[in-house]
C-alpha positions in Angstrom: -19.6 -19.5 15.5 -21.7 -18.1 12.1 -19.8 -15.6 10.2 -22.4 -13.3 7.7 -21.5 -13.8 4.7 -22.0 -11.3 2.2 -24.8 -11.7 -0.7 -23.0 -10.8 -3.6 -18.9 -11.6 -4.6 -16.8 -9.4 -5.2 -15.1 -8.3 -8.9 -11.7 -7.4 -8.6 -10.2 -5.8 -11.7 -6.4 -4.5 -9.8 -4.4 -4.8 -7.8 -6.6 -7.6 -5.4 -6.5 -9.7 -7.6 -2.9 -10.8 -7.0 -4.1 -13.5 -3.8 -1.2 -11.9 -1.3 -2.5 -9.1 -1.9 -6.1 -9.5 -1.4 -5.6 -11.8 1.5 -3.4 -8.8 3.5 -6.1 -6.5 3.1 -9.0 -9.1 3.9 -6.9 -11.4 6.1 -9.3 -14.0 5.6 -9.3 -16.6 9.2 -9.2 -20.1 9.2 -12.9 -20.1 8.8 -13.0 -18.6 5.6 -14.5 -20.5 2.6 -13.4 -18.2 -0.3 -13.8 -19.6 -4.3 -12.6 -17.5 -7.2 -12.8 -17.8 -10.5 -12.2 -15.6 -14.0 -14.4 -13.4 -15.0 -15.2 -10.0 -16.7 -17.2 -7.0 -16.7 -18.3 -5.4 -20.2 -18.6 -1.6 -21.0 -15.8 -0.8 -18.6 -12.2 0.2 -19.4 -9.3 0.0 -16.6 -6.5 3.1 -16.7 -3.6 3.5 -14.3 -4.0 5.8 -11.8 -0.8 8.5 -12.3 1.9 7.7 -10.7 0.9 4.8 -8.9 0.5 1.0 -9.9 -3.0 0.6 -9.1 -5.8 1.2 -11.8 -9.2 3.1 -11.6 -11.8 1.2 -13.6 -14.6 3.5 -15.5 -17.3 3.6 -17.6 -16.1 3.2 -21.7 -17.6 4.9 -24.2 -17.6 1.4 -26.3 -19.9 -0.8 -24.7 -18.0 -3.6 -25.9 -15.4 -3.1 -23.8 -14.4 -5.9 -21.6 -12.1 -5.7 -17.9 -10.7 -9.0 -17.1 -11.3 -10.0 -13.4 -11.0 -12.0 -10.8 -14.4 -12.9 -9.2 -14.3 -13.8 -5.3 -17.2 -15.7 -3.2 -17.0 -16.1 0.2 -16.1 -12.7 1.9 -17.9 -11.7 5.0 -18.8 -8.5 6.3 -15.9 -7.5 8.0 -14.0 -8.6 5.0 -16.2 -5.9 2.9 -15.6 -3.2 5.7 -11.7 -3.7 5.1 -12.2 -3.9 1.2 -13.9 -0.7 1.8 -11.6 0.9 3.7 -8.6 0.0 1.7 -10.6 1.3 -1.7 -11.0 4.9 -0.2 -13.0 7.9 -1.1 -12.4 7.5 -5.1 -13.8 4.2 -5.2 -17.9 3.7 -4.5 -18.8 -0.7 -4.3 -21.4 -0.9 -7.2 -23.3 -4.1 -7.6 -23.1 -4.7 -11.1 -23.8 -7.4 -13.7 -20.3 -9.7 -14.4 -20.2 -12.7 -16.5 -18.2 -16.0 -15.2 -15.6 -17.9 -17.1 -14.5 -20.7 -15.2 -17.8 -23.1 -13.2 -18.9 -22.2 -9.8 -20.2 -25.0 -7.9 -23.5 -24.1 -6.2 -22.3 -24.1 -2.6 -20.6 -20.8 -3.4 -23.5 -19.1 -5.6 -25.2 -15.8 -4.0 -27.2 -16.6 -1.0 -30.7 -17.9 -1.7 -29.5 -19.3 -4.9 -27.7 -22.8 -5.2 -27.5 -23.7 -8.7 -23.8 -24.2 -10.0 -22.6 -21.6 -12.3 -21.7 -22.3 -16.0 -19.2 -20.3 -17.5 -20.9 -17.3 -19.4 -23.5 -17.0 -16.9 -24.0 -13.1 -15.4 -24.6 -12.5 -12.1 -24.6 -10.0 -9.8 -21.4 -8.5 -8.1 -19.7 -5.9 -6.4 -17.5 -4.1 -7.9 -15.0 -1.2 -6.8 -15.3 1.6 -9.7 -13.9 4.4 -9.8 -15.5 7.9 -9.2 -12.8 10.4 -8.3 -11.3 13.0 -11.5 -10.8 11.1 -14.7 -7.6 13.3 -14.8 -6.1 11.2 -12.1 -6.2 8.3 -14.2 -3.4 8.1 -17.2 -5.9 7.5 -20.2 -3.0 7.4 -22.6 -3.0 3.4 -21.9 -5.2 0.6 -20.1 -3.7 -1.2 -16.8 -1.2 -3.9 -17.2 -2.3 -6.7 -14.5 1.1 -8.8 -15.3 3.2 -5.8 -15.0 2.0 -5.1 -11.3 2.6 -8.2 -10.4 6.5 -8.3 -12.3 7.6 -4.6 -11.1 5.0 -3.7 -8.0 3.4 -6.4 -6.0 6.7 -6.8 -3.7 6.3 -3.0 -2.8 2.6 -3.1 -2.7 2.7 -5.7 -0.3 4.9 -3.4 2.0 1.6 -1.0 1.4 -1.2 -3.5 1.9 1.0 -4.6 5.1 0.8 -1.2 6.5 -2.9 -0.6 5.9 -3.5 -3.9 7.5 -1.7 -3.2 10.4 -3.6 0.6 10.8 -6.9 -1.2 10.5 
């Protein structure tokens, strides 16, 4: 059986991009073909969301920001319907220009398009940004990927577990 897969990957700048919990919330099948690699998004800056361990990514008033990423080929449809679901009403999926860091070997380029990718090359990508209040988001200090994953990806996991179950 053909699964659809989606035309763009997807940029994760949070919480997904720790693999267990990504894969809880996608719960990619046997089937799955995913490819990841490094990458970043410029004129963005990521803030923790108050109280929680997850970040909100937004729109920098220094264009030369940069948000380290994880970029992810392969999902399907269904896969973007849970990524949508699990993202929520304060996140709208952008397609947006991020740059590679790591090669991409053409197999797992956007559809239509099967030349490798050379690190530094942009392409296009959805990403999750964040639109709800900017006062949600603790602006004080930019997200700490290595600190989620030290003090909050065992609990998270408990989280991601019980979205996947309600989906």
């Amino acid at each position: 059986m053909s699964v659809a897969i989606e035309p763009y990957p997807c940029f994760f700048y949070g919480s997904l991009m720790d693999s267990r919990v990504l894969n809880s919330v996608t719960r990619p099948g046997p089937e799955s073909n995913l490819y990841s690699v490094r990458a970043t998004i410029e004129g963005y800056i990521r803030y923790p969301y108050h109280n929680e361990p997850y970040p909100g990514m937004i729109i920098s008033s220094d264009k030369t920001n940069i948000v380290h990423g994880l970029l992810v080929f392969g999902h399907t449809m269904m896969d973007r319907f849970r990524l949508d679901q699990f993202e929520g009403s304060e996140y709208s999926r952008e397609v947006l220009p991020v740059k590679v860091l790591d090669p991409v070997p053409g197999s797992f380029n956007v559809i239509g398009q099967f030349e490798p990718l050379s690190p530094g090359d942009v392409i296009s990508a959805y990403v999750y940004v964040f639109t709800g209040s900017h006062r949600n988001l603790d602006q004080t200090k930019e997200w700490d990927f290595e600190a989620f994953r030290r003090d909050h990806v065992t609990i998270w996991m408990q989280a991601s577990s019980d979205f996947a179950q309600d989906q």
